[in-house]
DRENPALUM-257642 format. One record per residue: x, y, z of N, C-alpha, C in turn. Coordinates in steps of 0.2 Angstrom, whole numbers, plus 5000, padded with zeros to 4 digits. Layout:
BEGIN
XYZXYZXYZ
...
This chain:
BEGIN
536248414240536648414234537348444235
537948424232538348444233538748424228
539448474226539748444220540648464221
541048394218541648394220541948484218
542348494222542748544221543548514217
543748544213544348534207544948564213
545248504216545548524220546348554216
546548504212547248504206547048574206
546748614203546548684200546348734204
546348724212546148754218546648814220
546748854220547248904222547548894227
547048864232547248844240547448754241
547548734237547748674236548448684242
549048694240549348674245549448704253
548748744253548448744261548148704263
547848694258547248624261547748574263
548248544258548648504261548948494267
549248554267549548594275549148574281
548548604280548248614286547848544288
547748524281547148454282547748384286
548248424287548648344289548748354297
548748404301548648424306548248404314
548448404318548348364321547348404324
547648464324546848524325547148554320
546648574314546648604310546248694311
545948664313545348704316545748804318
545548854317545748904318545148934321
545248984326544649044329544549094330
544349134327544349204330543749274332
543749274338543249294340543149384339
542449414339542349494338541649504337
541549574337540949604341540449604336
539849614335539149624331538649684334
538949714329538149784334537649764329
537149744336536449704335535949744337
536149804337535549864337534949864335
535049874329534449884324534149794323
534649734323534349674322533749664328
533849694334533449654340532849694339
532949784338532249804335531649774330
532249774326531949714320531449674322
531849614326531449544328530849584334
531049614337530449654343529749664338
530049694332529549734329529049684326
529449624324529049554322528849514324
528749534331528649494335528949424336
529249404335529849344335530449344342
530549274341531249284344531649314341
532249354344532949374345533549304343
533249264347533749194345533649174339
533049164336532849124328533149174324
532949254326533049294320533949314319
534249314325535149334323535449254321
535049184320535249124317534949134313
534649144309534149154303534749204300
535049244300535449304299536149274298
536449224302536949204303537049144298
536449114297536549054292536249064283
536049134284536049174278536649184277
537249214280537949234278538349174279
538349134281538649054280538549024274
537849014270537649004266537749044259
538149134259538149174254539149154251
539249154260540149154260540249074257
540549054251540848984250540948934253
541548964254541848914258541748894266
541248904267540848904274540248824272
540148814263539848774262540148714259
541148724261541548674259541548614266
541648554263541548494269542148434266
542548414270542948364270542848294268
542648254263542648184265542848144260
543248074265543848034260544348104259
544548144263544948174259544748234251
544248234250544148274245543648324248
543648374243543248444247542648434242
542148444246541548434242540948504243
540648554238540248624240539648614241
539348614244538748574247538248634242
537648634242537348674239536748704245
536848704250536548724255536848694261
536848744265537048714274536448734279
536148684284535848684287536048704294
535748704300536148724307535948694312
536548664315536248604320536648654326
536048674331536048754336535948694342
536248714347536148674355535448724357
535048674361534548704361534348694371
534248734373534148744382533448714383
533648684391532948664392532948684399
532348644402532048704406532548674413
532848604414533248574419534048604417
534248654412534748684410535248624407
535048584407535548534399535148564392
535448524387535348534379535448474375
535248494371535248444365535448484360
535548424355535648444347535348454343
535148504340534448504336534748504327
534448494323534248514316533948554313
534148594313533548664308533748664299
533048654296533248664288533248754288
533848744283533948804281533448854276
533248894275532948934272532849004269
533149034265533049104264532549154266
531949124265531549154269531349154276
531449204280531149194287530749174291
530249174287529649174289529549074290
529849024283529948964284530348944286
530948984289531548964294531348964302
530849014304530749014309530148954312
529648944307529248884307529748814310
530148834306530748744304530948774311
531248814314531748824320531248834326
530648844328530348834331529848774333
529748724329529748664327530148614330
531048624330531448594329531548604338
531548674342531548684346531048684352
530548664350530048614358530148534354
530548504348530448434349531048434354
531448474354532248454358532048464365
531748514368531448554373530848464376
530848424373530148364376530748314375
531148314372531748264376532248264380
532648214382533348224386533848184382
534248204387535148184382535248244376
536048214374536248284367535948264362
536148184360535948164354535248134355
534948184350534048164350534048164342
534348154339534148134330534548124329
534748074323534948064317535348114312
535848134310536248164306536448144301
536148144297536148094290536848124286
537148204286537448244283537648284287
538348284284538848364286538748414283
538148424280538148504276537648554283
537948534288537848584294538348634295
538148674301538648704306538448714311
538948704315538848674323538748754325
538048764330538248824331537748824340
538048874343537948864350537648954352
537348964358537349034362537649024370
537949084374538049064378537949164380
537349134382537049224384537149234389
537649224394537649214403538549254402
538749234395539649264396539449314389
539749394394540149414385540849414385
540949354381541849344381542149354374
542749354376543249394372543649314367
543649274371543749214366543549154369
543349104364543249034364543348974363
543448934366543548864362543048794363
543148764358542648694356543048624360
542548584363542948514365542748494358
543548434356543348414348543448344350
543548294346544048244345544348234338
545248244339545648264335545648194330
545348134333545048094326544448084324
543948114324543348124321543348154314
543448154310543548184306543048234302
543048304306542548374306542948384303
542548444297542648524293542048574293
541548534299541148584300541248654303
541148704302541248774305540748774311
541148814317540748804324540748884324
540048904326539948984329539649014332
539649034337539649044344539449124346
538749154347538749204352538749214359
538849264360538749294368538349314370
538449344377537949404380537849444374
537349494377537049564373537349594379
537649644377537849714382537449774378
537449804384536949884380537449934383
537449994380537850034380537550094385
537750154385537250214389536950244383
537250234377536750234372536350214369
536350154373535650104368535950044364
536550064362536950024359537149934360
536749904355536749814358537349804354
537649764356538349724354538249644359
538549594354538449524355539449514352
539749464357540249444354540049384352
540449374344540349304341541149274340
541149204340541549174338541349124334
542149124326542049074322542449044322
542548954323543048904321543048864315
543448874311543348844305544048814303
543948764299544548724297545048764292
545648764294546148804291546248784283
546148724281546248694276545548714270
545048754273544548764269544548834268
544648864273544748934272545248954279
545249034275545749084281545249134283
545549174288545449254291545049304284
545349274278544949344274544249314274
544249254273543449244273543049234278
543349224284542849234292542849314292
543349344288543049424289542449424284
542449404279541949414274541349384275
541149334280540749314281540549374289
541049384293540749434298540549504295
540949534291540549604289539949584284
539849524281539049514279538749494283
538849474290538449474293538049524297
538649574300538649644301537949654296
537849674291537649714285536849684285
536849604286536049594287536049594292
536249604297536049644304535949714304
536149744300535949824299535249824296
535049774291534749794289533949794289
């Protein structure tokens, strides 16, 4: 489900313009997650580490708006849910692209993402299904680097407004202390930096909790 946005009446109407006419629109900006109390969390649930900081992640994509605004024909459309299509390792170290339904509950997000992750895990190549919809985000792990910034390969005529985002390593501290860097790319013409913050300090916050 998804319903046109009133772009005439939009506040950011002539950023969208600005930005949507551009050759890469797309902005990044990379920063830390103390993941402390989250990886306890999952330990204690027995669960993955991986499902449960995406499950957390697409919880705060899903709260922040404009993370669920999407481009087409030219008009901004607010999806009424976004789903997460996560690169998925396999055991020969290539991936694929999976589909995971979104879920508020964790308990049927983890079903759905563990599910979605041994069908990707029994096949080869990237594209192993169908994409019926852009009410995704492109989202990736790269536990081998903790880097300080990122970029995406795109093609500048494809025409995406999906938001790409990206963890690191875990580092632990001499106190205990876990931290993940994350990176978010998102389309400049849908939103700016106040709401990649708004979206990382709620992310922060169901990670504390």
């Amino acid at each position: 489900m998804k319903t046109l946005l009133d772009l005439e009446n939009w506040n950011r109407k002539e950023h969208f313009l600005y930005f949507n006419q551009l050759e890469e629109p797309f902005f990044g900006i990379s920063a830390t997650i103390d993941c402390t109390k989250g990886y306890q969390t999952a330990k204690q649930l027995g669960t993955s580490f991986f499902v449960y900081y995406l499950h957390k992640t697409i919880v705060a994509v899903n709260t922040i708006e404009p993370f669920r605004y999407r481009i087409i024909d030219d008009a901004i459309y607010i999806y009424e849910t976004i789903d997460v299509s996560a690169t998925i390792m396999r055991d020969d170290n290539t991936f694929g692209f999976s589909l995971i339904e979104y879920s508020p509950n964790f308990d049927v997000f983890a079903a759905n993402a563990f599910a979605e992750i041994k069908r990707v895990q029994n096949t080869s190549g990237i594209i192993t299904r169908e994409f019926p919809s852009n009410n995704t985000i492109h989202f990736s792990a790269v536990p081998w680097i903790n880097f300080t910034s990122l970029s995406h390969a795109r093609s500048y005529t494809f025409p995406d407004s999906c938001p790409k985002i990206s963890f690191g390593k875990m580092m632990i501290d001499d106190n205990g202390k876990r931290t993940m860097s994350i990176s978010v790319h998102a389309h400049h013409g849908l939103m700016d930096g106040f709401h990649v913050g708004q979206f990382i300090n709620y992310l922060q916050e169901l990670m504390n909790s």
